[in-house]
C-alpha positions in Angstrom: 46.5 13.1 167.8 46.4 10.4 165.4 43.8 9.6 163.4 41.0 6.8 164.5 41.7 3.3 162.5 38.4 1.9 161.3 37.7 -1.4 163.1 36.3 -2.9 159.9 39.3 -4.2 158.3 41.0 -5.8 154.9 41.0 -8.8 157.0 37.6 -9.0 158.0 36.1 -8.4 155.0 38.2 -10.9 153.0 36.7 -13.2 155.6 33.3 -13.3 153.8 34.5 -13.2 150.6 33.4 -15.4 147.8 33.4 -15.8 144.0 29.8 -15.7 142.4 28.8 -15.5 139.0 26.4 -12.8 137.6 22.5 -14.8 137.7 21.7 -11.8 135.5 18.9 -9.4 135.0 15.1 -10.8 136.7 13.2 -11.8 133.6 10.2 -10.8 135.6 11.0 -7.3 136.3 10.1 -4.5 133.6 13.6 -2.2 132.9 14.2 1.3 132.1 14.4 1.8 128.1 16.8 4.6 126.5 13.9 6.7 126.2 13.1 6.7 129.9 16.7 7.7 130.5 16.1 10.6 128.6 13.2 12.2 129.8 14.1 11.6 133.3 17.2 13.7 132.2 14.8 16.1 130.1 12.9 16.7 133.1 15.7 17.8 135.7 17.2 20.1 133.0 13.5 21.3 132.6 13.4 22.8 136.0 17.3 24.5 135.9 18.3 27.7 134.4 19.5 27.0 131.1 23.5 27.5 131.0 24.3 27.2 134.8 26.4 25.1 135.9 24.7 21.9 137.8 25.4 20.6 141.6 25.0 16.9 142.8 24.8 16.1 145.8 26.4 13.1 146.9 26.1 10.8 150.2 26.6 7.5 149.9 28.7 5.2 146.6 29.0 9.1 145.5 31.2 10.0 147.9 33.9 7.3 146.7 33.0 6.8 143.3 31.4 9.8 142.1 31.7 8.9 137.8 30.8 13.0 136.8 33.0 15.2 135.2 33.1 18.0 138.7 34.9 21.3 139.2 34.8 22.0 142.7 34.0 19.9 145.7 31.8 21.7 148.5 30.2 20.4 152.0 26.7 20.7 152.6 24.1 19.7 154.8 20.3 18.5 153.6 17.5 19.8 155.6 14.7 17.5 155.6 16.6 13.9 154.6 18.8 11.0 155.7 21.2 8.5 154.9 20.2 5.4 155.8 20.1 1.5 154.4 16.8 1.0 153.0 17.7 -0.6 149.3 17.2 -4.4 149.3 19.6 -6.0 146.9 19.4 -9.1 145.3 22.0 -8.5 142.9 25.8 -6.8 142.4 26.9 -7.3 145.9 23.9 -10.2 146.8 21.9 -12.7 145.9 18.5 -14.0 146.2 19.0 -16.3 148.5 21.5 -13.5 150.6 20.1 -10.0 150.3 21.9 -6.9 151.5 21.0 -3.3 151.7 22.6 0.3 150.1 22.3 3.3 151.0 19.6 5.7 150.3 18.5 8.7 151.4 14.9 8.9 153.0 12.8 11.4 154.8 13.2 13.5 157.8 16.4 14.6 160.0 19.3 16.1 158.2 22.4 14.6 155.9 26.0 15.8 155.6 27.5 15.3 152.7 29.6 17.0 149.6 28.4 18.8 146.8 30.0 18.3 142.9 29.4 21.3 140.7 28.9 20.1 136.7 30.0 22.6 134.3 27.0 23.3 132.4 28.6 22.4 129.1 28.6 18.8 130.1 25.3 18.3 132.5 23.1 16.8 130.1 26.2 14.0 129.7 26.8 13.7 133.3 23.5 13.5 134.5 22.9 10.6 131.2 25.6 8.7 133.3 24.4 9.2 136.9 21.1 7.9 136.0 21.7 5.3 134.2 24.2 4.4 136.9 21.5 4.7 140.1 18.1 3.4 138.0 17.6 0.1 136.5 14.1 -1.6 136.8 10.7 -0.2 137.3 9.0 1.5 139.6 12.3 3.2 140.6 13.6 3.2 143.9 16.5 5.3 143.6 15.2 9.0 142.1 16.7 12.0 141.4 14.9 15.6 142.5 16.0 18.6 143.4 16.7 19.2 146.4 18.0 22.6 149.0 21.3 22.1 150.3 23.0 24.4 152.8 26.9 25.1 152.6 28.9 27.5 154.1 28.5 29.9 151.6 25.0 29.6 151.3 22.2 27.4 149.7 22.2 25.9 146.3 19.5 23.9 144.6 21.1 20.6 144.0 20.3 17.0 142.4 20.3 14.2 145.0 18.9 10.3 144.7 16.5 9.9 147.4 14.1 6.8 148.3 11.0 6.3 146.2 9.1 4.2 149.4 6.9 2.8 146.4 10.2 1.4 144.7 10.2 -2.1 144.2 13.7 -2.7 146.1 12.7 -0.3 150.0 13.1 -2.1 152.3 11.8 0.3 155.0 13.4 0.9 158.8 16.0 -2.0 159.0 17.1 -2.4 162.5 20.6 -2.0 163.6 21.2 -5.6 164.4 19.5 -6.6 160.9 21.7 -4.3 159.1 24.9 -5.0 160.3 23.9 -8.9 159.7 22.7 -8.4 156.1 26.4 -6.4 155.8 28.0 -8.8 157.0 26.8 -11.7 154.5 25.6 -10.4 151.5 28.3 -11.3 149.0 27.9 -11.0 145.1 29.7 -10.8 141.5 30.4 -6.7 142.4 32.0 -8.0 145.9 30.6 -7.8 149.4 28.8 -5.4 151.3 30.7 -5.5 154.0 33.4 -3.9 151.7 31.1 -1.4 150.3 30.5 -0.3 154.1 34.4 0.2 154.4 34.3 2.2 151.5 31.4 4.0 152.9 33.3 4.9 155.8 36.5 6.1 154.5 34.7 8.2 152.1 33.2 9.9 154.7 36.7 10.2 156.9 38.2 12.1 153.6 35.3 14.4 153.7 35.8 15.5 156.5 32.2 14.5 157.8 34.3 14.9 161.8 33.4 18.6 162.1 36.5 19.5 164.1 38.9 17.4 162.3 40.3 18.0 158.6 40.0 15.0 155.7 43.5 13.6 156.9 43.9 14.8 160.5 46.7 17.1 159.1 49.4 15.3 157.5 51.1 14.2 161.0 47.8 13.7 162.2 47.4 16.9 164.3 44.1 17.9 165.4 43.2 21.9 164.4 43.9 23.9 167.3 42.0 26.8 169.0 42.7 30.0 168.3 40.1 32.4 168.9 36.3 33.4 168.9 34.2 35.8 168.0 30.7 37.2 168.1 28.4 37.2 164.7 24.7 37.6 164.9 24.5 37.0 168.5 26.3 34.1 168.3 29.8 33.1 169.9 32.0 31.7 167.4 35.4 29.9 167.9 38.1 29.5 164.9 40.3 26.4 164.8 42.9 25.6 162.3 46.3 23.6 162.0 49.7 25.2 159.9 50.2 21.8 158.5 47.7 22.4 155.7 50.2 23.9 153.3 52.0 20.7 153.0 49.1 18.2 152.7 48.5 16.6 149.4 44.7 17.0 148.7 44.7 20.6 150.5 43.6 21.9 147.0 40.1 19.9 147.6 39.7 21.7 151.3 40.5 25.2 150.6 42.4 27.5 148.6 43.5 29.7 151.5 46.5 28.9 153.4 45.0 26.8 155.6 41.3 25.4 155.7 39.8 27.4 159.1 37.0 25.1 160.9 34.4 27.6 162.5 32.2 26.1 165.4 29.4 27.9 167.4 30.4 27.4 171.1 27.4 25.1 172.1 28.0 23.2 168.7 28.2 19.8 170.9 24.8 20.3 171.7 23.3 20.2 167.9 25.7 17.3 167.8 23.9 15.4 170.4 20.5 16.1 169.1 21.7 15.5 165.8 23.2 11.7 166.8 19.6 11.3 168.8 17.5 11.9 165.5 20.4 9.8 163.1 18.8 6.9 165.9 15.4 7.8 165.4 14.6 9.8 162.2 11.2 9.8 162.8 11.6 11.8 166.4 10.5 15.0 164.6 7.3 13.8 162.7 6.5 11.9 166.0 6.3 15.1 167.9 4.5 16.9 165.3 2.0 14.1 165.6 2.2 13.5 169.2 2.6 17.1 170.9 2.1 19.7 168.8 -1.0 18.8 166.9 -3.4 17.8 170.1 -1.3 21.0 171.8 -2.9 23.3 169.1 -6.1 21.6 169.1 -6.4 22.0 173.2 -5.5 26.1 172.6 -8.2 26.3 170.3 -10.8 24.3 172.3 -9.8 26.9 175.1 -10.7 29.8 172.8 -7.5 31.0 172.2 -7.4 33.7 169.4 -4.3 35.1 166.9 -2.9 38.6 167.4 -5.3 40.5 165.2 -8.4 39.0 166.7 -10.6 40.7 169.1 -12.3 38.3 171.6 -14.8 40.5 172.9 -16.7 40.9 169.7 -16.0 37.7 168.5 -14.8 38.6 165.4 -12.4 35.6 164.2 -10.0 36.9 160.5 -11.5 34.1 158.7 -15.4 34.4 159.5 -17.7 31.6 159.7 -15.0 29.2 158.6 -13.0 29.5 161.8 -16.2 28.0 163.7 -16.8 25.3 161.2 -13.2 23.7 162.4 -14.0 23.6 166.2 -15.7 20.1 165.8 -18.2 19.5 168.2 -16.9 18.5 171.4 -19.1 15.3 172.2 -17.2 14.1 168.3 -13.9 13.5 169.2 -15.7 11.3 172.3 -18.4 9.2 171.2 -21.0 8.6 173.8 -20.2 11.6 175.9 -22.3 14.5 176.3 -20.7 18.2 175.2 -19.9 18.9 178.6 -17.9 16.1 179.3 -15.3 16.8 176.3 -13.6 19.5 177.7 -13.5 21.4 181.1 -16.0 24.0 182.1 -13.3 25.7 184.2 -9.7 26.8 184.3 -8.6 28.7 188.3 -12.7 29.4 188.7 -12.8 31.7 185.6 -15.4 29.9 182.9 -14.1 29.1 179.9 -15.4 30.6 176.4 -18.8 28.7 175.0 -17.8 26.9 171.8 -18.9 27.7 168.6 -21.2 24.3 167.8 -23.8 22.7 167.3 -26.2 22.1 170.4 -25.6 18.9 172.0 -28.1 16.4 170.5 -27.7 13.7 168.5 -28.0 15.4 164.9 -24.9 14.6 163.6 -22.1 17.4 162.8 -21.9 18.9 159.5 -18.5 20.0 157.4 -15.3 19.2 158.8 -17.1 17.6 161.9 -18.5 15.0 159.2 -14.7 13.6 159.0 -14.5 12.4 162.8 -15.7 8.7 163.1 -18.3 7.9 165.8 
């Protein structure tokens, strides 16, 4: 099977193409000194074990132009983050007058991407570079943290650049059709950003970012074939690879067995689909959390539901008095309306539990109750 041509090609990015001159640094913005460089880098190194070796992890411009001295290449997945286009830029690969976006990585859903380990000999230099590289003006937009990164053989700590949303360049949620029109415009001294999403792409083709498929698609362009599964943990696994390994040219940056073996849980397509369902909307997850879970939690409570080691008869809540100052009075939460009418007296006949508040009158509640507006 050969491997998928991208449909944004040479041609169409030379279509947008111009030659610009560098308008230079903003004389109103406030850049990073030398010093700043250094205690940002004084302050990773701060929080790593002194003489291990370092990890980045990389995502976007990384991917294809990493600039750090690495040993070994790993995949891994970031819990927690995702790659989207939120930088504004006016500069490099725009201009004022036709602003584009980067990438950056931003809160909530999950990133693939590839992890570069640093020898510890030469972190402090590297990570001089890679700052100096992502940071430029103040407040920062583009910071490094530490961050947990899964891989296949388990989870590192690792550096990544993620969004500061008080930078001075994020842009926040950019729709689709906004995005792919600032792309497509956006032209500066550095090039376009048409080209940098080409580069993006490819980047992410040679990293094999296709689960099921390896970097090059094998060097005829096979596609990994089935061979078997197994059961770990409960879990049905099935184990695909392709003999054409040994003679492909970057096998060395897959795997340094004979071939590179691509394990899959049998209802992998199903993460898959969630996981392209969140990439759309990143904020699914804190929406729920908001949405269903919280008022869910508060409705089980209101119903006098009680934890394991509680014993309803005698009333006797783990954390004392304090459990009773959270149930806000019921009338609270619905200005106007008496105690009775905020929640039901009856569930199948059976009364329901009296709640721990406040008689219904027109004191106001004290504590936590205090925080509800009326």
């Amino acid at each position: 099977m050969a491997a998928r041509q991208l449909a944004l090609t040479p041609s169409l990015v030379t279509q947008v193409h111009r030659v610009l001159e560098d308008a230079g640094p903003d004389p109103n913005v406030v850049y990073h000194t030398e010093e700043d460089y250094d205690a940002v880098v004084h302050h990773l190194l701060s929080a790593h074990a002194l003489g291990q070796d370092l990890w980045l992890f990389a995502y976007g411009s990384l991917l294809w132009k990493p600039e750090v001295d690495h040993v070994e290449e790993r995949m891994g997945m970031a819990h927690g983050w995702h790659r989207a286009f939120r930088l504004r830029i006016t500069r490099w690969r725009a201009t004022e007058d036709q602003p584009g976006l980067m990438m950056a990585l931003d809160r909530d859903g999950q990133c693939r991407g590839v992890l570069y380990r640093i020898p510890a000999a030469t972190g402090e230099q590297n990570l001089g570079k890679l700052v100096r590289r992502e940071m430029s003006a103040k407040p920062p937009t583009n910071v490094p943290r530490w961050i947990r990164v899964e891989t296949d053989a388990g989870s590192v700590q690792a550096i990544a650049f993620v969004i500061n949303r008080r930078g001075r360049v994020y842009a926040g949620k950019v729709s689709l059709e906004d995005t792919a029109r600032l792309l497509a415009k956006a032209c500066g001294h550095w090039g376009l950003c048409a080209e940098y999403l080409r580069h993006e792409l490819r980047a992410h083709a040679r990293a094999g970012m296709a689960v099921r498929l390896c970097p090059r698609a094998g060097p005829a362009g096979e596609k990994p074939r089935y061979y078997y599964s197994n059961v770990e943990r409960g879990l049905t696994l099935r184990r695909y690879w392709t003999n054409a390994c040994q003679h492909c040219a970057i096998k060395s940056r897959c795997t340094t067995g004979p071939q590179r073996r691509i394990v899959r849980w049998e209802h992998e397509d199903v993460l898959e689909a969630v996981q392209r369902r969140l990439d759309l909307n990143p904020q699914a997850m804190r929406q729920r959390r908001e949405v269903v879970e919280h008022p869910f939690g508060t409705i089980k409570m209101r119903m006098g539901a009680t934890l394991p080691d509680e014993d309803p008869t005698e009333g006797s809540w783990r954390d004392g008095p304090a459990r009773a100052r959270l149930q806000s009075h019921p009338g609270a939460e619905h200005p106007g309306c008496p105690a009775s009418h905020g929640r039901p007296q009856s569930v199948g006949g059976e009364a329901l539990p009296a709640f721990s508040s406040p008689s219904a009158s027109n004191t106001p509640p004290t504590g936590v109750e205090s925080l509800v507006p009326s």
